[in-house]
C-alpha positions as CSV (number, residue, x, y, z in Angstrom):
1,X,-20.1,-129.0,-26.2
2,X,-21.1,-128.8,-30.2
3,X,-19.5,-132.0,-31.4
4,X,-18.9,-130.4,-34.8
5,X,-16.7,-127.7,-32.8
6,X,-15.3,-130.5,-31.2
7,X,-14.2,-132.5,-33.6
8,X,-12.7,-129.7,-35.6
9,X,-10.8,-128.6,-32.8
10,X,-9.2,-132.2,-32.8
11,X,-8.1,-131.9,-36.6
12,X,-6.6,-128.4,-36.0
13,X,-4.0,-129.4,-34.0
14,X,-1.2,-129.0,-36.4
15,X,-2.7,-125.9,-38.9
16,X,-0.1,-122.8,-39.1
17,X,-1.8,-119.9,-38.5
18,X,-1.3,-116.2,-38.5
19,X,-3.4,-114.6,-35.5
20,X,-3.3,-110.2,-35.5
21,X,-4.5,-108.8,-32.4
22,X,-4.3,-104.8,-30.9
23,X,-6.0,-101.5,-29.9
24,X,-8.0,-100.2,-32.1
25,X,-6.4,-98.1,-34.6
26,X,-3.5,-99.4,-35.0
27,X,-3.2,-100.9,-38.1
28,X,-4.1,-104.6,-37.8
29,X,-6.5,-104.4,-40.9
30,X,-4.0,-103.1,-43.3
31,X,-1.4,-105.1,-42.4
32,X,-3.4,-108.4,-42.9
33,X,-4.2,-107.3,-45.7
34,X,-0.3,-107.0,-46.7
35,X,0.0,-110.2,-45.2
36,X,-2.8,-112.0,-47.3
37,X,-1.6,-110.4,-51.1
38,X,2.0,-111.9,-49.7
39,X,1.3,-115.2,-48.4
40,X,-1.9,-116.3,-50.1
41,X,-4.7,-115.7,-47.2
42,X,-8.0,-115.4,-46.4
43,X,-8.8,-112.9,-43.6
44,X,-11.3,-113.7,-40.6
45,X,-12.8,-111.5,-38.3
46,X,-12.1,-111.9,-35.2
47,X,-13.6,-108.3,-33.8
48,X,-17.0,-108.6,-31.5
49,X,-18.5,-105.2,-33.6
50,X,-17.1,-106.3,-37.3
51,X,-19.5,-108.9,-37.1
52,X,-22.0,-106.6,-37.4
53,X,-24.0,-105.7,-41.1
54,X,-24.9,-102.1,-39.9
55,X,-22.0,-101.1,-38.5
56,X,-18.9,-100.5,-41.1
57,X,-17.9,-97.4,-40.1
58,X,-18.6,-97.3,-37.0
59,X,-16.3,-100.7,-36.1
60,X,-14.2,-99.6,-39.0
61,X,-14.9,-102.7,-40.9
62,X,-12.5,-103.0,-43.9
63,X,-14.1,-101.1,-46.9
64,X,-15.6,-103.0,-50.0
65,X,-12.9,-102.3,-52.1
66,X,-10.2,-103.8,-49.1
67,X,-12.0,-107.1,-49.3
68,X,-12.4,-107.4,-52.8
69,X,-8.7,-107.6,-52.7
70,X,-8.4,-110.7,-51.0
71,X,-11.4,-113.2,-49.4
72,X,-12.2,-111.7,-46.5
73,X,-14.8,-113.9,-43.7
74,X,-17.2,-112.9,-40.9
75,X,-17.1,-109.5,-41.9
76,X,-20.9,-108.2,-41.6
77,X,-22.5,-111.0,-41.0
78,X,-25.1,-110.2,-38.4
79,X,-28.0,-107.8,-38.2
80,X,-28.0,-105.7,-35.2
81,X,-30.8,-107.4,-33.6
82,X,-29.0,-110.0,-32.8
83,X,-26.3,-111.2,-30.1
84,X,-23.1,-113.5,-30.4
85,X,-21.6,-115.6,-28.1
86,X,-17.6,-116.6,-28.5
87,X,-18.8,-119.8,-29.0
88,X,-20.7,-119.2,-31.8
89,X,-17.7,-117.3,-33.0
90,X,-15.7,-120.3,-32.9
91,X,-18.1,-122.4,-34.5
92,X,-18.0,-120.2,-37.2
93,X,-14.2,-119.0,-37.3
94,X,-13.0,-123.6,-36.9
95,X,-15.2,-123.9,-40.3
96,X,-13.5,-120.8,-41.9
97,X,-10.4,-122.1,-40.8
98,X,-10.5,-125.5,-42.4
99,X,-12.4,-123.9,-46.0
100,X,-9.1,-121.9,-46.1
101,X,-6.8,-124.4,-46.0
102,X,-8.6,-127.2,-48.6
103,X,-8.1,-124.1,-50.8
104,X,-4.6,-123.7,-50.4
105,X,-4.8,-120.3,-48.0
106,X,-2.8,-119.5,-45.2
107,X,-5.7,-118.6,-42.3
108,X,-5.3,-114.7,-41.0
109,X,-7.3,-114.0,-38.1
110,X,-7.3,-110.4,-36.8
111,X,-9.5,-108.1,-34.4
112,X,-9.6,-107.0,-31.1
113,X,-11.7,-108.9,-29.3
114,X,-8.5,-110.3,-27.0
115,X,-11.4,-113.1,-25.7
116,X,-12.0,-114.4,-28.8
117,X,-7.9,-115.2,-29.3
118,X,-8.0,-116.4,-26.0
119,X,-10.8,-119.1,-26.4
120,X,-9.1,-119.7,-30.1
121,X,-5.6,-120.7,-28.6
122,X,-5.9,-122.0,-24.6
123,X,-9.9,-123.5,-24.8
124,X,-13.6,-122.0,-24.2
125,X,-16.1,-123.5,-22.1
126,X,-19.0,-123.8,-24.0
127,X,-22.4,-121.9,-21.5
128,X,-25.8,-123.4,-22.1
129,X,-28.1,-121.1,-24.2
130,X,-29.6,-118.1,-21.8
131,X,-33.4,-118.0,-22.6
132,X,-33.9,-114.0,-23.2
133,X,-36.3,-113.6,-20.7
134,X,-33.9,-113.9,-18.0
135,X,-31.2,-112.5,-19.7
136,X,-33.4,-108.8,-20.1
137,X,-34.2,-109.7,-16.3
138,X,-30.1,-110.0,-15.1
139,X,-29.3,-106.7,-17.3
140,X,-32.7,-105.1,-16.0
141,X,-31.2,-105.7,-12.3
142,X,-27.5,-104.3,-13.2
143,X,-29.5,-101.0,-15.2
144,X,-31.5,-100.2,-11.9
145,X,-28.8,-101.6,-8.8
146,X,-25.5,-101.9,-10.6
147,X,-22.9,-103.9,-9.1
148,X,-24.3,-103.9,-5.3
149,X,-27.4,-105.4,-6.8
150,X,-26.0,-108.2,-8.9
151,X,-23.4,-109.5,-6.1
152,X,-26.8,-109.7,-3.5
153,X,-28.8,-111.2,-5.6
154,X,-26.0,-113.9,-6.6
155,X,-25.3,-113.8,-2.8
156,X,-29.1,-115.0,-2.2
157,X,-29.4,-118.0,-4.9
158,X,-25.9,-119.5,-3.6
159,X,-22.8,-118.2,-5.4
160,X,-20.9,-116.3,-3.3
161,X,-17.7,-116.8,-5.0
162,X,-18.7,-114.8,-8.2
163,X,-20.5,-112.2,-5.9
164,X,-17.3,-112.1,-4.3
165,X,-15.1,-112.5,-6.5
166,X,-16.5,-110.4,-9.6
167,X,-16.7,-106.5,-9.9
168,X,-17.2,-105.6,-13.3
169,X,-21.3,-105.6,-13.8
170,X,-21.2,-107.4,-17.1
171,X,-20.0,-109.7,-16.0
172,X,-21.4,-110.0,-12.5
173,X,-24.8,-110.1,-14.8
174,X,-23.1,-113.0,-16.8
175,X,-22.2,-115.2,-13.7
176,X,-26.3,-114.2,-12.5
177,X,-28.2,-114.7,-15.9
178,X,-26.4,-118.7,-16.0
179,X,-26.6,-118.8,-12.5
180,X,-30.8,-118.3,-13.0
181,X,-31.0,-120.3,-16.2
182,X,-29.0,-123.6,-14.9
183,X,-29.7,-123.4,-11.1
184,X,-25.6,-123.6,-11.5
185,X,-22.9,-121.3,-10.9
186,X,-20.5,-119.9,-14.1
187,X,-17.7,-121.4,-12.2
188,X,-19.1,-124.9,-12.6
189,X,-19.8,-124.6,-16.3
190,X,-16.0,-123.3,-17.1
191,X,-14.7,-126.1,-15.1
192,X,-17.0,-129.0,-16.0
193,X,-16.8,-127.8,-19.9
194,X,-13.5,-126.5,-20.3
195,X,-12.5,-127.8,-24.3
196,X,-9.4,-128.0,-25.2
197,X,-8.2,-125.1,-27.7
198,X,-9.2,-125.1,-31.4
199,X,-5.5,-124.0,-32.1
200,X,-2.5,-124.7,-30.1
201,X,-0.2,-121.5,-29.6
202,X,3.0,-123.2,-30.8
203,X,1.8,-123.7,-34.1
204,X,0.5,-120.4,-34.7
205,X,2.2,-117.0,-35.5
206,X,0.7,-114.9,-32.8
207,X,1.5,-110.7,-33.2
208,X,0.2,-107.8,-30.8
209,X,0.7,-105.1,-32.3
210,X,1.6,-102.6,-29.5
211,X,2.6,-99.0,-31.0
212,X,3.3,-96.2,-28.8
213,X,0.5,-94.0,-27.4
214,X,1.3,-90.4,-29.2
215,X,1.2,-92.6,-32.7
216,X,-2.1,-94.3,-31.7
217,X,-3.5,-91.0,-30.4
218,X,-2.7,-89.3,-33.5
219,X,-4.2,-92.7,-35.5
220,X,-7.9,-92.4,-32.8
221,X,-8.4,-89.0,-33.4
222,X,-8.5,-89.6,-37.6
223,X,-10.8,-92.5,-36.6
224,X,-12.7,-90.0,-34.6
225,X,-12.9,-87.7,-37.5
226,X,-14.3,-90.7,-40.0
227,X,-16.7,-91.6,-38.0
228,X,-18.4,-88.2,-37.5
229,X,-18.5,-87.6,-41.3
230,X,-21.8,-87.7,-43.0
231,X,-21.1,-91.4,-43.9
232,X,-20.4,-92.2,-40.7
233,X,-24.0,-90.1,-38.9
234,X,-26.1,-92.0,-41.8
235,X,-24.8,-95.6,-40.9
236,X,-25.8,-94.6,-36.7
237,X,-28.9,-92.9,-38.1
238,X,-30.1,-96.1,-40.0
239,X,-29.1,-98.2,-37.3
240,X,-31.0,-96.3,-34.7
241,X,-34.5,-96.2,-36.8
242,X,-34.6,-100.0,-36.1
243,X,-35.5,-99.2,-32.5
244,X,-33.5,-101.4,-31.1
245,X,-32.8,-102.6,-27.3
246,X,-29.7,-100.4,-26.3
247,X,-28.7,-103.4,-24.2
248,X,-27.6,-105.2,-27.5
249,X,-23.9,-105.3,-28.4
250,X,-24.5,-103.4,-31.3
251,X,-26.0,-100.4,-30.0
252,X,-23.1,-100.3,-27.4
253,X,-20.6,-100.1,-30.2
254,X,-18.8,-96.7,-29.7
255,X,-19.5,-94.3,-32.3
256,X,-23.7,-95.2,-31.5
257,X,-24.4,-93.3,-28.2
258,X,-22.2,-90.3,-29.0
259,X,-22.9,-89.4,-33.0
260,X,-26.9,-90.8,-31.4
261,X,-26.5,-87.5,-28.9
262,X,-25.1,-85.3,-31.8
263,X,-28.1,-86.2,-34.2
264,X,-30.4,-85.6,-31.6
265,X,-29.2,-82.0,-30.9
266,X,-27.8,-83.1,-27.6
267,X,-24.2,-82.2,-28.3
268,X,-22.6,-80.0,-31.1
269,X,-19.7,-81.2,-33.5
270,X,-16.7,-80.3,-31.0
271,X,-17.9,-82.4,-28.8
272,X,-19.0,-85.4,-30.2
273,X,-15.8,-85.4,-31.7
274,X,-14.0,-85.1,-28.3
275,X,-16.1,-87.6,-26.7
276,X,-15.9,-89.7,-29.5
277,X,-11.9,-89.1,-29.2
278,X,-11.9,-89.8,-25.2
279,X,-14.0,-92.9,-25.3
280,X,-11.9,-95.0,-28.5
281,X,-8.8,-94.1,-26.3
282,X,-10.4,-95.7,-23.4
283,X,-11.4,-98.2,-25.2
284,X,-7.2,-99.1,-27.0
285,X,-6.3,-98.5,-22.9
286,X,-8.8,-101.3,-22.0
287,X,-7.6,-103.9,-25.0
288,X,-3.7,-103.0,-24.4
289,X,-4.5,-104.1,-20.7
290,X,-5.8,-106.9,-21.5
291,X,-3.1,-108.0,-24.1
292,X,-0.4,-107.6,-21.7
293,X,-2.2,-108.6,-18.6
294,X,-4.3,-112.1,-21.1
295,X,-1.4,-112.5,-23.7
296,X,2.0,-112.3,-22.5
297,X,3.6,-114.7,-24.4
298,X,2.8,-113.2,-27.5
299,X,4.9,-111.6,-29.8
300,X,4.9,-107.3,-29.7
301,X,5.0,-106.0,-32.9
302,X,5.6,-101.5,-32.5
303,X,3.3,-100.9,-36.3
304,X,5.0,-97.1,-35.5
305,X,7.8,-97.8,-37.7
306,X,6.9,-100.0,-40.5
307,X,7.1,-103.9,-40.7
308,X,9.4,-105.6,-43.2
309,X,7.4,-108.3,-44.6
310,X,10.5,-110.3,-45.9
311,X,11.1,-111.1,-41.8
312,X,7.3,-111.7,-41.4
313,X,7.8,-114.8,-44.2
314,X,10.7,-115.9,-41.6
315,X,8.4,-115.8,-38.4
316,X,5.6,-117.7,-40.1
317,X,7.2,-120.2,-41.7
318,X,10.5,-120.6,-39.2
C-alpha cells in the first residue's frame, strides 16, 4: 500500500463530503455543478472515461465553459494510451480532496464509475503493478477462448476459487493476469491488503440519483444524438488515427466502436444512432444494477422532478 494514500486516508476521517453517483444521463453533472455555485465546491471526477483527454464528448465530459464556472479536477487528464487503476484514482482524488478543503471548498465527487465510490467509502486493496506483457497475454487468452479459457487456465496454475467462482471475462482475466504476475491468487491480495476507506460513509452526503426509465430513455437518446454530430465523429476520428490497442479502456468507451463502424462505411446514420441508443441504455441498466445491488444504503434521489437545493443545504450540513 502507497504510504502517502495511506496516510491521507487516516487524516480524512472526519472531512464532509458530497459524493453524486448514477446512470449515465441523468443529470449528475449539472446538478454538481448547482451544488458547487451554492455551497462553494470543487468538482472531482470520479467517471473511469472522464479521465480521458480525447474523449469529451464521447464520456460527455462537462464542456469548457461548465468548468470555467467552478474548479473542476481529473477531468481529461490522461491520453488514451494509457490505462488507470482505482488505485491510482484514489491517489489522485485523497490529494484533490485535501487541496479543496485548505482552500475553503466543500469536496463534490460525481461519476459513474460505482467502483470507484465503493473503494472511496468501505476500502480498496491495493494489486501489485501488472507488467504489460502479461497483461496483453491474459486479455489475448479471453479475445481467442473467452470465459471457458480463462477459468482452465486459472484452473491449471491453482486458483480454483476465482475459476469457480468468476464469470464475467474481465474479470476472470483480472484474477489470471495477478494470478501470473505474483504466483498469487486475487483473493489473497484483497484480503492480505484490504485498507481501510479514505472516507467513512457517515460523514459523507452520499446521492444516487435514480430517475425513472422513460425520463432517462428520453435523456440517452439526446446523448445518442450529441454524440453522432460532427463534433462528436471528429473527436472518435482523432482518437482512432492514434492506432491504438482496442483492448485499452479508452477505445472501449461507447461512442468509439459504433461512430468507428459509421466512419468506416460499415453502418449508415439510423443505425449508428440506434446502436449507439441500445448500448448507453445497456450500459445506465448495468450501473443502476450495480447501485442498488453495491450501494444500498445510499440515499435515492428521482432528478425527474427537480431537486430543491434549499433541502440539499439541510442533508449536507444536518
Amino acid at each position: 500500500m502507497d504510504s502517502s494514500l495511506e496516510g491521507s486516508r487516516t487524516e480524512a476521517l472526519n472531512r464532509r463530503v458530497i459524493l453524486i453517483a448514477g446512470p449515465t444521463a441523468s443529470g449528475k453533472s449539472a446538478l454538481a455543478l448547482d451544488l458547487a455555485k451554492k455551497l462553494n465546491g470543487v468538482i472531482l471526477n470520479a467517471d473511469s472515461m472522464q479521465l480521458y483527454q480525447d474523449l469529451r464528448l464521447v464520456s460527455a465530459r462537462p464542456s469548457a465553459e461548465e468548468e470555467a464556472e467552478v474548479p473542476h479536477r481529473l477531468y481529461g487528464i490522461l491520453p488514451a494510451s494509457q490505462a488507470f487503476s482505482t488505485g491510482a484514482w484514489l491517489r489522485l482524488v485523497s490529494t484533490e480532496i485535501a487541496s479543496a478543503e485548505e482552500k475553503g471548498h466543500v469536496p463534490i465527487l460525481v461519476g459513474g464509475t460505482g467502483l470507484y465510490f465503493k473503494a472511496l467509502t468501505e476500502g480498496f486493496a491495493e494489486m501489485p503493478e501488472i507488467p504489460e506483457e502479461i497483461r496483453r497475454q491474459a486479455r489475448d487468452l479471453a479475445d481467442r477462448q473467452g470465459v471457458e479459457g480463462l477459468r482452465q487456465e486459472l484452473t491449471r496454475l491453482g486458483d480454483k476459487t476465482a475459476a469457480a467462482t468468476l464469470s464475467d471475462p474481465q474479470r476472470l482475466a483480472r484474477a489470471l493476469e495477478v494470478l501470473m504476475a505474483t504466483g498469487k491468487s486475487l483473493a489473497h491480495w484483497q484480503k492480505a491488503h484490504q485498507a481501510p476507506p479514505l472516507l467513512r460513509p457517515e460523514v459523507c452526503c452520499r446521492i444516487v440519483l435514480a430517475p425513472p426509465r422513460p425520463w432517462l430513455h428520453a435523456r440517452i437518446a439526446q446523448r445518442a444524438e450529441l454524440m453522432l454530430a460532427k463534433a462528436g465523429q471528429a473527436e472518435v476520428r482523432s482518437l482512432l488515427e492514434k492506432d491504438l490497442s482496442n483492448k485499452l479502456p479508452a477505445m472501449r468507451a461507447i461512442g468509439v466502436a459504433e461512430i468507428g463502424a459509421f466512419l468506416a462505411g460499415e453502418a449508415d446514420y439510423s443505425e449508428t444512432l440506434h446502436r449507439l441508443t441500445v448500448a448507453t441504455r445497456q450500459y445506465a441498466k448495468r450501473q443502476e444494477t450495480w447501485f442498488r445491488n453495491q450501494m444500498s444504503d445510499w440515499q435515492r434521489v428521482d432528478p425527474s422532478v427537480g431537486i430543491n437545493l434549499e433541502n440539499w443545504q439541510g442533508i449536507f450540513f444536518g
